[in-house]
C-alpha positions as CSV (number, residue, x, y, z in Angstrom):
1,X,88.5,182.4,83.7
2,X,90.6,179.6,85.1
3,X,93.2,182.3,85.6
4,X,91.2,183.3,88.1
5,X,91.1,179.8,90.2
6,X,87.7,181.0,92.0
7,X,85.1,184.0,92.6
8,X,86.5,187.3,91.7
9,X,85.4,191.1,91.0
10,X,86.1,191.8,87.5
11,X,86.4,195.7,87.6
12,X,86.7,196.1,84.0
13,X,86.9,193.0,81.7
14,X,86.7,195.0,78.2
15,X,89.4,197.1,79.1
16,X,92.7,195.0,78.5
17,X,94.7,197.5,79.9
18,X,93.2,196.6,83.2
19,X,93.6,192.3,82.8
20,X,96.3,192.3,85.3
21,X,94.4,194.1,88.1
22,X,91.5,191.8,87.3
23,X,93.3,188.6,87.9
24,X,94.9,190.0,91.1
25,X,91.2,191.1,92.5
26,X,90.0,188.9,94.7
27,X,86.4,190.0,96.3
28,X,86.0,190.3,99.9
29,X,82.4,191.0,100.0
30,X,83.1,194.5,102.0
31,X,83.3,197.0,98.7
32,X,80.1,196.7,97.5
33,X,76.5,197.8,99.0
34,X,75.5,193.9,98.8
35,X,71.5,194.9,99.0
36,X,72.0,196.1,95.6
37,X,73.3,193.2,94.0
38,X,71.0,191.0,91.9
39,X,72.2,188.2,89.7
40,X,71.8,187.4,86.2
41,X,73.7,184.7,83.7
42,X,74.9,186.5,80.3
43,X,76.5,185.5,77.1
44,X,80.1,184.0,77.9
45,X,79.2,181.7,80.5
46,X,80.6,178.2,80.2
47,X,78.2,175.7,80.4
48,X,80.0,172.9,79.4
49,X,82.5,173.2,82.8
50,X,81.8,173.9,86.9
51,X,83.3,176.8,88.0
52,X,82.7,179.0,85.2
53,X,79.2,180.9,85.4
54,X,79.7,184.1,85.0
55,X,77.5,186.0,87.4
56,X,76.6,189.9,86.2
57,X,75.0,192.7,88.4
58,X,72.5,195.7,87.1
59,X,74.7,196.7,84.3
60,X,72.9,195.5,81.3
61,X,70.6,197.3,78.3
62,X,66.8,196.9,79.6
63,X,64.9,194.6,82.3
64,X,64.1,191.8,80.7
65,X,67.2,189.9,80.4
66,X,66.4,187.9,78.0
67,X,67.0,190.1,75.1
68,X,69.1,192.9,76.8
69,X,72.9,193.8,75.5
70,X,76.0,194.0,77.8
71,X,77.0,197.6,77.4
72,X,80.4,198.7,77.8
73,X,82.1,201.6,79.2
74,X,84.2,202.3,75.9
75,X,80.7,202.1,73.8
76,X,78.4,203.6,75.8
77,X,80.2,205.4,78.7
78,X,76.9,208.3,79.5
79,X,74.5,205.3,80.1
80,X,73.4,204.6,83.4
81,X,73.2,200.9,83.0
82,X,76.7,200.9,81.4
83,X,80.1,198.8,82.8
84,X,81.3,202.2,83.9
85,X,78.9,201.6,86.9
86,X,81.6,199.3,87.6
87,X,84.0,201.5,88.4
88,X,81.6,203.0,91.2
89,X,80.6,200.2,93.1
90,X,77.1,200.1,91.3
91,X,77.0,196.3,90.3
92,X,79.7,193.4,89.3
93,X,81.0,190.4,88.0
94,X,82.0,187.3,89.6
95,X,82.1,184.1,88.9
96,X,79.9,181.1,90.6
97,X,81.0,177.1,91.7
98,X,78.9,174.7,89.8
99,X,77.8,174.6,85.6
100,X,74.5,176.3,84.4
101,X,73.9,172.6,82.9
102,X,73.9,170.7,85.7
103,X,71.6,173.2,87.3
104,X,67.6,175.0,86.8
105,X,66.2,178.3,87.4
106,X,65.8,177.2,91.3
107,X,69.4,176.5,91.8
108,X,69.8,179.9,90.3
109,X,67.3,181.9,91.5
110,X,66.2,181.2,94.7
111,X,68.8,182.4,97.7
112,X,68.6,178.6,99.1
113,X,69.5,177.3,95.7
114,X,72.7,175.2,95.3
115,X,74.4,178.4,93.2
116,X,73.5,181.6,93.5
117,X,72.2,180.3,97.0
118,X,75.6,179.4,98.0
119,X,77.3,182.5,96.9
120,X,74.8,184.8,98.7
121,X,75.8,183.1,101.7
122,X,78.9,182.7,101.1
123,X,79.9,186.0,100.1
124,X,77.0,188.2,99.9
125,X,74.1,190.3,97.8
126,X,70.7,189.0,97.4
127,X,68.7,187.9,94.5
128,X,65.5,189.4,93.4
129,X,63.3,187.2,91.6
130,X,62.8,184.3,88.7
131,X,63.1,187.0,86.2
132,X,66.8,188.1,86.7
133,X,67.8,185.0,85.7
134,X,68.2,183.2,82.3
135,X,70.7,179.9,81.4
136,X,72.3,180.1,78.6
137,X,72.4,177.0,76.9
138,X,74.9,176.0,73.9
139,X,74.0,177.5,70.5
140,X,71.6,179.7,71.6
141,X,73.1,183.0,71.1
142,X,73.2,184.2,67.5
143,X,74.8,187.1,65.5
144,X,72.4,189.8,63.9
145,X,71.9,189.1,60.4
146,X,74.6,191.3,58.3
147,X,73.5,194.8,57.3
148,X,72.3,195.5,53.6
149,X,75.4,197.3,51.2
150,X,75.7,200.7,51.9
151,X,73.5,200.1,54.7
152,X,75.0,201.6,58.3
153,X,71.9,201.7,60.8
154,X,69.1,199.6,60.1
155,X,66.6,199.4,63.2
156,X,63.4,199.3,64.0
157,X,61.7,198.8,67.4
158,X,60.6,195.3,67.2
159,X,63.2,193.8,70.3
160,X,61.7,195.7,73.1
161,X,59.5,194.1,75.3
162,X,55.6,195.5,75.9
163,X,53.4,195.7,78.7
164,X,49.9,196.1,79.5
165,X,48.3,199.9,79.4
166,X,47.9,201.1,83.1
167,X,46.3,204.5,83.2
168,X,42.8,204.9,83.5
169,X,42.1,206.9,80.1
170,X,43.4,204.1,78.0
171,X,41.9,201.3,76.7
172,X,41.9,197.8,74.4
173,X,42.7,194.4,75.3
174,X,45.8,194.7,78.2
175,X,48.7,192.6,76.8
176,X,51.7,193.6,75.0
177,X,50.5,197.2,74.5
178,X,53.5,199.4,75.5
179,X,56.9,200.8,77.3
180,X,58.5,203.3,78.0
181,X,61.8,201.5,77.5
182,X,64.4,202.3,74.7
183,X,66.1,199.9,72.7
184,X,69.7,199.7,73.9
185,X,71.7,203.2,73.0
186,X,68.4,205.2,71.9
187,X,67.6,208.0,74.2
188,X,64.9,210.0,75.1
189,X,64.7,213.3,76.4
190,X,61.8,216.1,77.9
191,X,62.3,219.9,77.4
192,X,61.4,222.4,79.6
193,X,58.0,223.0,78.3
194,X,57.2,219.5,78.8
195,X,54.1,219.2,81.5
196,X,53.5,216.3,83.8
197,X,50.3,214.5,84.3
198,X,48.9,212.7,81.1
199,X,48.7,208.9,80.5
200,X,52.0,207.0,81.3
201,X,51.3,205.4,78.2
202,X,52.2,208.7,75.9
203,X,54.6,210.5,78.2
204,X,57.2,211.7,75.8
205,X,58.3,209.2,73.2
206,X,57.1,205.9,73.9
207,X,56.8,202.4,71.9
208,X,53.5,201.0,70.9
209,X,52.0,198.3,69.3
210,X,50.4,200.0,66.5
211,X,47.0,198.0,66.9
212,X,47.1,198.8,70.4
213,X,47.3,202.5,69.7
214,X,44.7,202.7,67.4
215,X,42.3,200.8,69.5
216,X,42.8,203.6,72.3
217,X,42.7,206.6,70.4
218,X,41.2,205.8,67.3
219,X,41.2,209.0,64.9
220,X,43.0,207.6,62.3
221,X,45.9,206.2,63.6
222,X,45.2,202.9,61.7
223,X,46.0,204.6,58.4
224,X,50.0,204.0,59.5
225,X,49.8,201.1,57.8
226,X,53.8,200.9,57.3
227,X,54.0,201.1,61.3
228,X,54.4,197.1,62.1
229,X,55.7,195.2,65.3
230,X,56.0,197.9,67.0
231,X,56.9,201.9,66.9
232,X,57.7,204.8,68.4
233,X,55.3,207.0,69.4
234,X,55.1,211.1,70.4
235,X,51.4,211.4,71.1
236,X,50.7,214.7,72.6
237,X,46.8,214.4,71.6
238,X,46.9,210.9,73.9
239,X,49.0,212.8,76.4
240,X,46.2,215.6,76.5
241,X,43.6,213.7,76.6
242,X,43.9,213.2,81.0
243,X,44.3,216.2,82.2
244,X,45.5,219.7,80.1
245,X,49.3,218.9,79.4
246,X,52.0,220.2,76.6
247,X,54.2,218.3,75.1
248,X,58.1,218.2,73.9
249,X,60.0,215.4,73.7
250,X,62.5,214.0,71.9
251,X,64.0,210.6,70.6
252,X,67.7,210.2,69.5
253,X,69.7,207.5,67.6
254,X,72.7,205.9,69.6
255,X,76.2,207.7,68.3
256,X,76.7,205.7,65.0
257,X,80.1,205.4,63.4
258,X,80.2,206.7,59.8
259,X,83.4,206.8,59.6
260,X,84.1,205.0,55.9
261,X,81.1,207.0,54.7
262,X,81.7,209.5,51.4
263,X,81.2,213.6,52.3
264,X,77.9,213.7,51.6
265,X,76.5,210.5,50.7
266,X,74.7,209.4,53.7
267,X,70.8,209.5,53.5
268,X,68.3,209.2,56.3
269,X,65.2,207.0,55.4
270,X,62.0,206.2,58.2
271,X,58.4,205.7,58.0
272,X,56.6,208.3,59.3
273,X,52.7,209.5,60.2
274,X,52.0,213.4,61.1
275,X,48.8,214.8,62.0
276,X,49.1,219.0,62.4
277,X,47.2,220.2,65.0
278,X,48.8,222.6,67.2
279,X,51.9,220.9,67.2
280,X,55.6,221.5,65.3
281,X,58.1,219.0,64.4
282,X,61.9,218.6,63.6
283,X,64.5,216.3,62.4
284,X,68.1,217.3,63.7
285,X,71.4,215.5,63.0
286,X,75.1,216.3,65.1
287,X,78.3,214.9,63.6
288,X,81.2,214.6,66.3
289,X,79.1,215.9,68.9
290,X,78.6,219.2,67.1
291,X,75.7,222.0,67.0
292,X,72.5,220.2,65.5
293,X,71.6,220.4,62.3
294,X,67.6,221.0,61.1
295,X,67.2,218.6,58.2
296,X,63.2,218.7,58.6
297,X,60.7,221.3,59.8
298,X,56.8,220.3,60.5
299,X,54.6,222.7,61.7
300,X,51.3,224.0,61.1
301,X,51.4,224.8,57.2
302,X,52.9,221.3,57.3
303,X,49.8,218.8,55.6
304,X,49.0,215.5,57.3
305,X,50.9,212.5,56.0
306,X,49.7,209.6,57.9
307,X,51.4,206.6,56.1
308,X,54.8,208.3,54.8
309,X,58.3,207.2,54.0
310,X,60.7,209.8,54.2
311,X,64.1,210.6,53.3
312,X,66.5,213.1,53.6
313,X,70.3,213.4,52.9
314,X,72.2,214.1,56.0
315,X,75.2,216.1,53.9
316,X,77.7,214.6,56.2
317,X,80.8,216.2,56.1
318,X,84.2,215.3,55.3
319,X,85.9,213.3,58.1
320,X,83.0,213.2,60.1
321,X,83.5,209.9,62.4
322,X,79.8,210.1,64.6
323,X,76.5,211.0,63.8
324,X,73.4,211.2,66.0
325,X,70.2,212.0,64.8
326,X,66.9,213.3,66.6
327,X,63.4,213.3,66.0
328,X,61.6,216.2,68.5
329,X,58.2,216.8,68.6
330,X,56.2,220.0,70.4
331,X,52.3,220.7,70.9
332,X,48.7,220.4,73.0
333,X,47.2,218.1,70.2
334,X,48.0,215.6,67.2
335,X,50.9,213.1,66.8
């Protein structure tokens, strides 16, 4: 950063191959839409010196800011949010006079304040509002606890960030009830029979507090008693309950890297609660981008299991570097 000697766009700071155009960019203001510029403060600001916060635009993980990841155009190059928006004038980096400790979320925030305030002015882009913008203070960023041996993925849903239910059909104490917001690197998709016009709430696969979704729809839902913090949800009895809709949607893992895994070793493991009616569902892994595999089939000679761990062995193959694994769920009725 002192390389730099003042504000500059940094087209593509993981790419090293690139360091030499990023020193020599300076920004003029003129190459990108400034009304779509907010600012944020994420990890690698130096807090300690002036002249060093680092000032990011749009291309992060999630909305709230405060737990979302930097993605990178090398890790995640198909995501919207990802630094490849760079590249296309959808959001940067620069960096800001003055030092995050010397300053408060006004200085930041606000488009009089003595920062961000000053760069608007100076060099264009507006802010949006007191949540874009979090300080980062020193110590307060820490690693993910290490992954069990033999472990490779271990997630659950538990650092997104819920809102209150908003459809009329819904009900319970409005708090932290829902979203329909992905951890970083999961995606969700609809299929063509998919039908718009139920609850918000249950539109395809969404994350729930499991209290919360009990409370609304009842009918045994509480007997997922291994559903905790929060979980994902494909609810097409919830989703029916509006208006007359079907259902199919599906939720997939980011790409993960089994690489040093043995042919054949790697085993899938998830809690899980199924209630058949009228519905089918299906459990599909790709390796290296490859045609999906069916490792699971539920349908309607399928019994309930409401409060289920299950496992399956993914027979990876020799060599295999990626996996990606889906969970896709079809029906009028049933979860």
């Amino acid at each position: 950063k002192n390389a730099l000697g003042g504000p500059r766009t940094l087209l593509s700071p993981c790419d090293p191959t690139r360091q030499q155009a990023n020193e020599a960019a300076a920004w003029g203001g003129s190459s990108f839409d400034c009304e779509a510029i907010s600012y944020v403060l994420i990890d690698g600001a130096d807090v300690q010196r002036p002249t060093t916060i680092l000032a990011a635009t749009r291309n992060l993980s999630f909305s709230d800011i405060s737990r979302a990841n930097w993605l990178g155009a090398d890790t995640d190059p198909d995501n919207d949010n990802s630094m490849a928006g760079l590249m296309v004038g959808q959001g940067q980096l620069t960096l800001c006079d003055g030092s995050a400790r010397q300053s408060n979320n006004a200085d930041l925030v606000d488009t009089e304040g003595t920062l961000m305030g000053g760069h608007v002015h100076t060099r264009g882009g507006t802010t949006i509002n007191d949540g874009t913008t979090i300080i980062l203070g020193c110590g307060t960023h820490t690693a993910p606890p290490p992954l069990p041996p033999g472990v490779i993925l271990l997630n659950n849903f538990d650092d997104v960030s819920l809102g209150p239910w908003v459809t009329s059909s819904e009900r319970g104490t409005k708090g932290k009830n829902w979203t329909a917001q992905p951890p970083a690197g999961w995606k969700q998709a609809k299929g063509p029979k998919h039908t718009a016009g139920g609850p918000k709430e249950f539109d395809g696969w969404t994350f729930v507090d499991p209290v919360w979704w009990n409370t609304t729809a009842g009918q045994g839902r509480n007997k997922f008693t291994k559903g905790k913090g929060v979980i994902a949800v494909a609810d097409s009895d919830e989703y029916d309950d509006l208006i007359r809709t079907k259902f199919n949607a599906s939720l997939s893992t980011p790409p993960i890297n089994i690489s040093g895994a043995k042919a054949g070793a790697l085993v899938l493991t998830y809690d899980s609660s199924w209630r058949q009616y009228n519905c089918t569902g299906k459990v599909t892994v790709t390796f290296d981008g490859g045609d999906a595999i069916t490792l699971l089939t539920l349908n309607a000679s399928t019994p309930n299991q409401y409060n289920q761990t299950v496992s399956l062995k993914l027979k990876n193959p020799a060599g295999a570097k990626v996996a990606q694994i889906t969970w896709d769920h079809q029906g009028k009725n049933s979860w």
